[in-house]
C-alpha positions as CSV (number, residue, x, y, z in Angstrom):
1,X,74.1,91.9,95.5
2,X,76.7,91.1,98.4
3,X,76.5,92.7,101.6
4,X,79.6,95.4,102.7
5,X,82.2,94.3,104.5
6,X,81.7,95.5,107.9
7,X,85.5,97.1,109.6
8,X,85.6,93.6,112.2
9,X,85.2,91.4,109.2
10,X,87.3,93.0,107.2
11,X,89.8,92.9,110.2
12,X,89.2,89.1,110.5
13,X,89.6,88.2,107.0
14,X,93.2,90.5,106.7
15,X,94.3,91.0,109.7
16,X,94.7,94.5,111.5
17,X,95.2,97.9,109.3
18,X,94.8,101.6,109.8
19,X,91.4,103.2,109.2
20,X,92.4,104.6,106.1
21,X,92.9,100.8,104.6
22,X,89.9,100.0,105.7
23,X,87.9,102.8,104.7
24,X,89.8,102.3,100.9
25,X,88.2,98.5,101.1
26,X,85.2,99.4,102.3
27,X,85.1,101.9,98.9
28,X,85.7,98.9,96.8
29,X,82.3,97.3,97.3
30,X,84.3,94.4,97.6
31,X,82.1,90.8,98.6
32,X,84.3,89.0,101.5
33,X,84.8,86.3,98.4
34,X,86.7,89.4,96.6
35,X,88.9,90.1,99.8
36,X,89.9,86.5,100.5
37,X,90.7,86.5,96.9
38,X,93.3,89.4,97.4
39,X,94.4,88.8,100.7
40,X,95.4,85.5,99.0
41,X,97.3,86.9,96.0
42,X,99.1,89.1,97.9
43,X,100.5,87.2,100.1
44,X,101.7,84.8,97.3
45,X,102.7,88.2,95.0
46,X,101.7,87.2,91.8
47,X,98.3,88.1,89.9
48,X,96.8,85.0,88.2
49,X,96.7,85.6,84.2
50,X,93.3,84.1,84.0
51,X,89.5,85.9,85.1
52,X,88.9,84.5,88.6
53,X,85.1,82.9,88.7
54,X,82.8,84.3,90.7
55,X,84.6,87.3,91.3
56,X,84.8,91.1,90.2
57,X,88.6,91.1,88.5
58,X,88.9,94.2,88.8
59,X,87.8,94.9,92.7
60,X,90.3,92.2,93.3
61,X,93.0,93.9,91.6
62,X,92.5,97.1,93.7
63,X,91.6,95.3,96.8
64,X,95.3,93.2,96.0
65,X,96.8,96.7,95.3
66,X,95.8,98.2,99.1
67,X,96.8,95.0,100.9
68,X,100.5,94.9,98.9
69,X,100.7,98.5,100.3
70,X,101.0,97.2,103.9
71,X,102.2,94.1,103.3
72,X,105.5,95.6,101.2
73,X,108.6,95.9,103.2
74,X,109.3,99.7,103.2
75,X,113.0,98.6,102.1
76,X,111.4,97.5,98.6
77,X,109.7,100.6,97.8
């Protein structure tokens, strides 16, 4: 079992975000592999079509879903 992300690591990995991001992350049980995943999809906005190795699909997918949140302009939503 991975350890939780701690809020600095989280903050290093992503950059900085309100405590309600982090605590939605934090929720996830996300592995720091998981978050690097997701920081990485969004910033290239595109999900991949194939099951990622290694990785919980589906904690990636909502980990992807709270970083597009603050990464969206406010323009597109």
């Amino acid at each position: 079992m991975s350890e939780t992300l701690s809020r600095e690591r989280i903050i290093e990995i992503v950059g900085k975000l309100g405590a309600e991001r982090i605590v939605e992350i934090i929720d996830t049980g996300a592995s720091e592999r998981e978050l690097v995943e997701a920081k990485m999809l969004a910033l290239q906005q595109e999900m991949p079509s194939t099951e990622i190795p290694g990785v919980r699909v589906d904690v990636v997918h909502r980990l992807y879903d709270i970083l597009r949140a603050d990464l969206i302009d406010p323009n597109e939503r």
